[in-house]
N, C-alpha and C positions, 0 to 999 in steps of 0.2 A: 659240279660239286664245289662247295665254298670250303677254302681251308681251315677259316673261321668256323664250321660248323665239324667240319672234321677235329679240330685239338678240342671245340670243346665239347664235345659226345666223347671225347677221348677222356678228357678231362673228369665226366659227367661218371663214366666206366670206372673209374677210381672213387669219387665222393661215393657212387653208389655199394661199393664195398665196403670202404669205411662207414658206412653208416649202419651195413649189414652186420659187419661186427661189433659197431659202437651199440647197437639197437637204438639207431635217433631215428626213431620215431617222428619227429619232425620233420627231418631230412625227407624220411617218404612220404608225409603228407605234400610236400609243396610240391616233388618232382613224381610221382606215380601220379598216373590217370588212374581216376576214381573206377575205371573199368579195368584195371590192372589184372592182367589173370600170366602166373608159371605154372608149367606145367613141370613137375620136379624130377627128381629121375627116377623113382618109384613110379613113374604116369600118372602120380595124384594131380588134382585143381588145387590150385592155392589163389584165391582172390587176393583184394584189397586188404578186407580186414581180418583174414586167417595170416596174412605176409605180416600186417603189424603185432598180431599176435604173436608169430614165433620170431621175431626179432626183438620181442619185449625182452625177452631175459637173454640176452647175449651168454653164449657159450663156444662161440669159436675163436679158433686164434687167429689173430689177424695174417691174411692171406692175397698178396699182390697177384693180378690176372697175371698171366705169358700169353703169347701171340695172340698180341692184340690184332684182331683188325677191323677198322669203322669204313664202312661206306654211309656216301647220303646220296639222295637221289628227292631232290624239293625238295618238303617235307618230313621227309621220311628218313629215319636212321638204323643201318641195322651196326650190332658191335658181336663179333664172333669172338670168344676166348678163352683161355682155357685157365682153371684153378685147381689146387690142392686147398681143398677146406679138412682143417683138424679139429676135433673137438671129442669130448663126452656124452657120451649116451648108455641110459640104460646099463649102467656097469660094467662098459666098453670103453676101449681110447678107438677112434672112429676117424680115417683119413678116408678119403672120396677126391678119388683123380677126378674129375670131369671138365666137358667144355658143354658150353652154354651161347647161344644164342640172344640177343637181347633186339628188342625195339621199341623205338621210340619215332615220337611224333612231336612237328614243331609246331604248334599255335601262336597265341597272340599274346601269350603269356608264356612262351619258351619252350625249351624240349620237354617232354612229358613222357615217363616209362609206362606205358603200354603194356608190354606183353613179352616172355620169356620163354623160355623151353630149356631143360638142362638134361643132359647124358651123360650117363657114367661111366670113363671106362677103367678105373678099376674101382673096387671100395676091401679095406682094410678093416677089420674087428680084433681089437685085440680086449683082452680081459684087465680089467683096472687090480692093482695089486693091491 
């Protein structure tokens, strides 16, 4: 395992949140694989272009991971970690404890997100006033 590969998938775990609540869309065109699939914590598929869709219109507040931890192994990266995402829905204020799995892949053109899976372990609805 290269340390250089480790801070920056560490690194990589950060921009990809800030991008998630910037909704740059750029951001995940360059670093998602075109085969991008999460699996969310409802167990819905979320591809490629349904992830750009719902990061078009940013509604969350910005939210730093905790325990972080990256393994690599070649190629391969996986990042385990956990969030509090807050945000609005449906005429709710809406916090969701979870931890999330991420991986990625390193090509000839650098890491690439790949593939996700997120669990919930609490979720909070409160009524908007």
């Amino acid at each position: 395992m290269s340390m250089n590969d480790e801070a920056e998938l560490t690194q990589l775990n950060w921009d990809l949140q800030v991008a998630t609540f910037e909704g740059d869309a750029a951001w995940m065109k360059k670093h998602l694989s075109p085969d991008f699939i999460l699996i969310n914590v409802r167990g819905g598929i979320i591809d490629f272009e349904a992830w750009l869709k719902d990061i078009a219109t940013p509604a969350l507040e910005p939210f730093p991971p905790t325990e972080v931890v990256v393994r690599v192994d070649g190629n391969t990266g996986i990042v385990w970690a956990r969030l509090l995402m807050k945000f609005a829905s449906g005429g709710e204020r809406v916090e969701t404890d979870l931890r999330y799995t991420d991986v990625w892949f390193k090509g000839e053109d650098g890491w690439k997100y790949t593939a996700a899976h997120a669990s919930a372990i609490s979720v909070t609805r409160v009524p908007l006033k």
